[in-house]
C-alpha positions as MATLAB code, in Angstrom:
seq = 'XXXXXXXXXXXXXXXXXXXXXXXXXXXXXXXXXXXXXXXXXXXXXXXXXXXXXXXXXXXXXXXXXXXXXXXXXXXXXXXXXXXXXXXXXXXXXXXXXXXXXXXXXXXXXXXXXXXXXXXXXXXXXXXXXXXXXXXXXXXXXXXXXXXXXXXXXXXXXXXXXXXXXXXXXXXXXXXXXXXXXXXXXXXXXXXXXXXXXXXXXXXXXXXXXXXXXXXXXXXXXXXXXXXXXXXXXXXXXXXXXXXXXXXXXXXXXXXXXXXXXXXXXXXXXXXXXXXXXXXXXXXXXXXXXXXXXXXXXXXXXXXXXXX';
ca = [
     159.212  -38.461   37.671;
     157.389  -40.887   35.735;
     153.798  -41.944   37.116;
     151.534  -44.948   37.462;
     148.400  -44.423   35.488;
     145.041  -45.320   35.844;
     143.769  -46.363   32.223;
     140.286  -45.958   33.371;
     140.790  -42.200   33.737;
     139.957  -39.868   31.144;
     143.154  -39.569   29.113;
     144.892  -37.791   26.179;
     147.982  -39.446   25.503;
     150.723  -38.681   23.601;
     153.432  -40.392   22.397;
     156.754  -39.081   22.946;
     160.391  -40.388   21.561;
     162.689  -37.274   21.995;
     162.029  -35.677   18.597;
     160.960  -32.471   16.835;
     158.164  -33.786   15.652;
     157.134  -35.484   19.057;
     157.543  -32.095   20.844;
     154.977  -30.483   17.913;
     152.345  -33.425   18.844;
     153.039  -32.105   22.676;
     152.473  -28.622   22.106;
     149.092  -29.561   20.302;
     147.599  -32.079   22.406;
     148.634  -29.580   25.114;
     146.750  -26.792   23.421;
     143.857  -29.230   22.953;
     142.942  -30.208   26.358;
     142.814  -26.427   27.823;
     139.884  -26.311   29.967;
     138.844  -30.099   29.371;
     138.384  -32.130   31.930;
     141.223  -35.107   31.219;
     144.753  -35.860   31.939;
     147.342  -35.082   29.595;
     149.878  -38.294   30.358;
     153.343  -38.424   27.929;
     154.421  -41.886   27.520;
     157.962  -42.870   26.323;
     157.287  -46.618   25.220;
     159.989  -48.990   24.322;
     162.902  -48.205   26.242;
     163.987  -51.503   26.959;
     164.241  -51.856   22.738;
     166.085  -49.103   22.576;
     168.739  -50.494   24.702;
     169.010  -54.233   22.803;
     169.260  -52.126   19.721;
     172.339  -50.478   21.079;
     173.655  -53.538   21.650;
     174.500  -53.227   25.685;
     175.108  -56.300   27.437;
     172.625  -55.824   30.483;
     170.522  -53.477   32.499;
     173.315  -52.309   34.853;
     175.460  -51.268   31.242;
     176.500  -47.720   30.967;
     174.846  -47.678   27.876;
     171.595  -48.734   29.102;
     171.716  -46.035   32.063;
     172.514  -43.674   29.282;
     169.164  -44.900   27.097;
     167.116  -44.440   29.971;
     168.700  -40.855   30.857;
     167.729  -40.054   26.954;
     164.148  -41.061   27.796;
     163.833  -39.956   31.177;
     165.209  -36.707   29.118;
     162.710  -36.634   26.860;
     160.104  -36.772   29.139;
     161.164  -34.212   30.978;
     161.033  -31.726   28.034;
     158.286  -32.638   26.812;
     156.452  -32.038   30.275;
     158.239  -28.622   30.360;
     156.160  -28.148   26.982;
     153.388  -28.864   28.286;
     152.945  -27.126   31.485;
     154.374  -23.898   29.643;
     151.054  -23.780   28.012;
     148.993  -25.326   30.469;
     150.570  -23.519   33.955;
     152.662  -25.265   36.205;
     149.629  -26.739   38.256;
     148.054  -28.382   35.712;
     147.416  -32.193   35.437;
     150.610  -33.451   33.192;
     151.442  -36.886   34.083;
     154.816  -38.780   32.579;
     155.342  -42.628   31.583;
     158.246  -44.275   31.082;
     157.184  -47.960   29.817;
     159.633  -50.462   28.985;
     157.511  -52.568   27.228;
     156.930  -53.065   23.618;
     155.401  -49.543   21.982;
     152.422  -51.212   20.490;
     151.471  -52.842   23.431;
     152.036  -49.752   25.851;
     149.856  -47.535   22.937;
     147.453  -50.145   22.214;
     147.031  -50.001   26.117;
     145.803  -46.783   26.401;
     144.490  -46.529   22.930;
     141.582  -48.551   24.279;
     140.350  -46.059   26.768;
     141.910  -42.653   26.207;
     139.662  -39.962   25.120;
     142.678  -39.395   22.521;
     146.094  -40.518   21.154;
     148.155  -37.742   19.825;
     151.472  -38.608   17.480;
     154.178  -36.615   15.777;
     155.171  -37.066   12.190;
     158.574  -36.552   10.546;
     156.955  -35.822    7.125;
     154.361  -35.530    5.591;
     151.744  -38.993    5.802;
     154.754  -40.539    8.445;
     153.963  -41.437   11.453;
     156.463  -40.812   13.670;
     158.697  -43.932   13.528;
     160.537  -43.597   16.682;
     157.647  -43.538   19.206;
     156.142  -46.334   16.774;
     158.459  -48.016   15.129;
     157.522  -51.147   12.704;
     154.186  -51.680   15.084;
     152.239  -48.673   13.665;
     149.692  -50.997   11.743;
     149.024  -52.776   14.905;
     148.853  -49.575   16.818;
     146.144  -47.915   14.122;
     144.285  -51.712   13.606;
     143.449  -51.813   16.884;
     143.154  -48.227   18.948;
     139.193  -47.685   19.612;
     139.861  -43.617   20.343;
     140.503  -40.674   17.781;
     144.128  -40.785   17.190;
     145.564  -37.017   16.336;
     148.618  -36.924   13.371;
     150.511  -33.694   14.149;
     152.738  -33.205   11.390;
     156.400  -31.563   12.264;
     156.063  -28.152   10.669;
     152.946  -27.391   11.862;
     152.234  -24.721   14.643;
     149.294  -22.674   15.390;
     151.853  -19.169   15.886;
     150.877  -17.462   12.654;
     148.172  -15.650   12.365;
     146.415  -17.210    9.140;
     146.649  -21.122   11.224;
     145.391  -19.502   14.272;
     141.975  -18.192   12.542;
     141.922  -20.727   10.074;
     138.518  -22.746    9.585;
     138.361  -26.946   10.268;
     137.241  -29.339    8.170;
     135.645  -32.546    8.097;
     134.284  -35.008    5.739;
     131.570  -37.229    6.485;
     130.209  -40.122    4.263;
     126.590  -41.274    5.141;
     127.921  -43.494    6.873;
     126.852  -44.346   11.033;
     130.453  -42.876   11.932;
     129.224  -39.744   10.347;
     127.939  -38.095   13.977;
     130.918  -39.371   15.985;
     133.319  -37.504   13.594;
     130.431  -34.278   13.843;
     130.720  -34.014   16.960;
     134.747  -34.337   17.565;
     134.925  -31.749   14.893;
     132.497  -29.542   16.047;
     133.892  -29.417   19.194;
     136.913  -28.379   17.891;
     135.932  -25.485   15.774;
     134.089  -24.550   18.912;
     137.217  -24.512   21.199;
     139.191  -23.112   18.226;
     136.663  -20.098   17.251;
     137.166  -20.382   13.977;
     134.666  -21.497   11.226;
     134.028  -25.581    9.909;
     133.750  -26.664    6.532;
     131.558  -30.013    5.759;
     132.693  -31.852    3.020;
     131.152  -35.084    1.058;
     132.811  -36.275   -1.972;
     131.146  -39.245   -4.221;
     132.503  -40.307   -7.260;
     129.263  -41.753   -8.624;
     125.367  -41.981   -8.269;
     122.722  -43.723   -9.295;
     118.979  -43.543   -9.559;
     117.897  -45.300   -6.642;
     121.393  -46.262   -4.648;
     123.142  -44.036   -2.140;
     121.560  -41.128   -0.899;
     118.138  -41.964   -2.857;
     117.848  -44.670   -0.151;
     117.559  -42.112    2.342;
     116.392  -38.844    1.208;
     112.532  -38.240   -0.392;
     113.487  -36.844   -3.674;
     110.004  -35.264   -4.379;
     108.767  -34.991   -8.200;
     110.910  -31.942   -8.712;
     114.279  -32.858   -6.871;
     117.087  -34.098   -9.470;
     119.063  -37.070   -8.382;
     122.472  -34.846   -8.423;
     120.914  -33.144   -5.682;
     120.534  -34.974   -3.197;
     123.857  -35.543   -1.758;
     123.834  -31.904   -0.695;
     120.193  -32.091    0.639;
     121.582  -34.920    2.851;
     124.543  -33.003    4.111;
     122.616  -29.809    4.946;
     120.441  -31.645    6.572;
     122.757  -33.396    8.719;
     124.744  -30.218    9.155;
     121.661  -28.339   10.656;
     120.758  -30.449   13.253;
     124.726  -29.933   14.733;
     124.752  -26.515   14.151;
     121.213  -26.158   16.898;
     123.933  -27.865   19.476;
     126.780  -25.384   18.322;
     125.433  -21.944   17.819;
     128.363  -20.218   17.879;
     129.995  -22.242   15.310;
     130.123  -20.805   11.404;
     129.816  -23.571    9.084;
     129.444  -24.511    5.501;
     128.800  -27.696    3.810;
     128.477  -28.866    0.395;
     129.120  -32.091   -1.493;
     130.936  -32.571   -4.887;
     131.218  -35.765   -7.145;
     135.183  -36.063   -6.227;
     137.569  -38.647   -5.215;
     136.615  -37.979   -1.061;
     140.837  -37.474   -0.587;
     141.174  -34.620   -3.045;
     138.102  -32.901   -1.973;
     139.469  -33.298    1.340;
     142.757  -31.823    0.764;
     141.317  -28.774   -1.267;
     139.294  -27.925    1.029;
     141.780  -28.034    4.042;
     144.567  -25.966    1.892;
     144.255  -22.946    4.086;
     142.568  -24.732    6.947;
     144.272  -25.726   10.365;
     142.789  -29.119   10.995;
     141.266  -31.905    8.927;
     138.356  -34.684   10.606;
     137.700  -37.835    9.035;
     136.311  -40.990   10.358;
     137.456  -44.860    9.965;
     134.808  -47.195    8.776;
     136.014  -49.772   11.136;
     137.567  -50.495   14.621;
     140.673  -49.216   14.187;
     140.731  -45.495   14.073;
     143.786  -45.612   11.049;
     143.343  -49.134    9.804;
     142.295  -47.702    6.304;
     145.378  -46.185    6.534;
     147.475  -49.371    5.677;
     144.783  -50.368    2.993;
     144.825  -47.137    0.444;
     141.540  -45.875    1.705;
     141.055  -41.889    2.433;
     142.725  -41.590    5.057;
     145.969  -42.851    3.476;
     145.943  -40.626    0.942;
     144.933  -37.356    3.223;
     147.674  -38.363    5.628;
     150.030  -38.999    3.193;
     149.974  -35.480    2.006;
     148.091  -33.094    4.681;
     150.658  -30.578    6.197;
     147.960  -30.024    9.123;
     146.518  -32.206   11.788;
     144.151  -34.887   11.005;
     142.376  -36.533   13.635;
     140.690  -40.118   12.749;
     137.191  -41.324   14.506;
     137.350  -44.644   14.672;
     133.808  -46.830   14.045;
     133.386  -47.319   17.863;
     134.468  -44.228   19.030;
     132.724  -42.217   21.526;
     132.005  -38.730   22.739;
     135.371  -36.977   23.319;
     135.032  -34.764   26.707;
];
């Protein structure tokens, strides 16, 4: 059942421990890659941890044949989930890896077109599939990794037609994350909403640098004179996507979240490698994971164009 993979394809990978919230992160990333061309692999990491935690003597223990029926288990059902939405001939691989989570993850974190977790709650990633290695996981995957929070589902109406949202922050991440969430309102049909939140500015710093003013043009303007222009040039590639930007002097997390209250996905980007090592550091995308009851998908500093 489970299958040798080639880390140089073009993957989304989820992680997958048995749970609720797990399955949710299947059913998404599922949903996702309709009609893309990747490979949707489910990896069950860790096995081998699982088993020393139970405390069994050795690999030939009925107690480590029953940890690896639980995974093997897991997999299974989670495939199941998958190939319900994508049709039973579609390209669903499975991964059972005994080694450590965060190296298995940081693995395929380093060329997967995405990483897709579950969370418990709200802002947790799902401890099972990571256990205490999350930080290491987030530090150092250079994809978008996807936060699928357990209640969420896409069945109701209002989620199904509800807009995305991203924030950007004049910063050289800012077309990586356009273009990931772009694509996604695309795919989705459903309307984006551009956010930029700055809680101060200055004659002459931030977007003064960058943006002729004129004699006329107030300093408070310019922040959304920069996003409208950066908006436009996206919305020439993606005519058939509604948006709306604007930029208010907020702390960039709030904004965030008020915008995304009746939305069905959030897009932010990481300032460095890591696509969620802010997260650990109380940056934005802490505090929007912490409390976001949709997806949020982070864009790491180096990553690249999602296919």
């Amino acid at each position: 059942m489970t299958t040798a993979i080639d880390h140089r394809k073009n993957l989304t990978v989820v992680g997958v421990d048995g749970s609720v919230s797990a399955r949710n992160a299947v059913r998404w990333a599922a949903t996702d890659v309709v009609g893309r061309d990747t490979t949707l692999v489910l990896v069950y990491a860790g096995v081998d941890q699982d088993i020393t935690r139970t405390g069994a003597p050795g690999a030939n223990s009925g107690t480590a044949s029953s940890a690896r029926a639980r995974a093997q288990s897991a997999l299974a059902a989670a495939r199941v989930i998958a190939l319900s939405i994508l049709g039973d001939d579609a390209d669903v691989k499975t991964v059972l890896d005994p080694g450590p989570p965060h190296e298995v993850l940081n693995g395929y974190a380093d060329t997967a077109r995405m990483l897709v977790l579950g969370s418990r709650r709200k802002g947790t990633v799902a401890r099972a599939v990571l256990g205490s290695v999350s930080t290491d996981v987030a530090t150092h995957a250079r994809c978008p990794i996807a936060v699928v929070p357990q209640t969420f589902t896409r069945t109701a109406t209002e989620s199904e037609t509800a807009p995305a949202v991203v924030g950007v922050d004049c910063s050289p991440n800012d077309d990586a994350v356009l273009d990931l969430a772009f694509d996604q309102a695309s795919r989705l049909g459903v309307p984006l909403r551009a956010v930029h939140a700055y809680e101060s500015l200055q004659p002459r710093t931030g977007f003064t640098r960058h943006i002729d003013l004129g004699p006329r043009m107030r300093v408070d303007s310019a922040p959304q004179r920069w996003i409208d222009h950066l908006i436009a040039s996206w919305s020439e590639k993606y005519p058939d996507v509604e948006v709306t930007a604007h930029a208010t002097q907020d702390r960039p997390s709030h904004a965030l979240l008020e915008d995304a209250s009746h939305a069905q996905l959030i897009v932010l980007g990481a300032r460095s490698r890591g696509a969620i090592s802010p997260l650990f550091g109380g940056s934005t995308s802490r505090a929007v994971l912490h409390r976001a009851d949709i997806p949020v998908v982070i864009v790491p500093a180096c990553g690249e164009k999602l296919q």
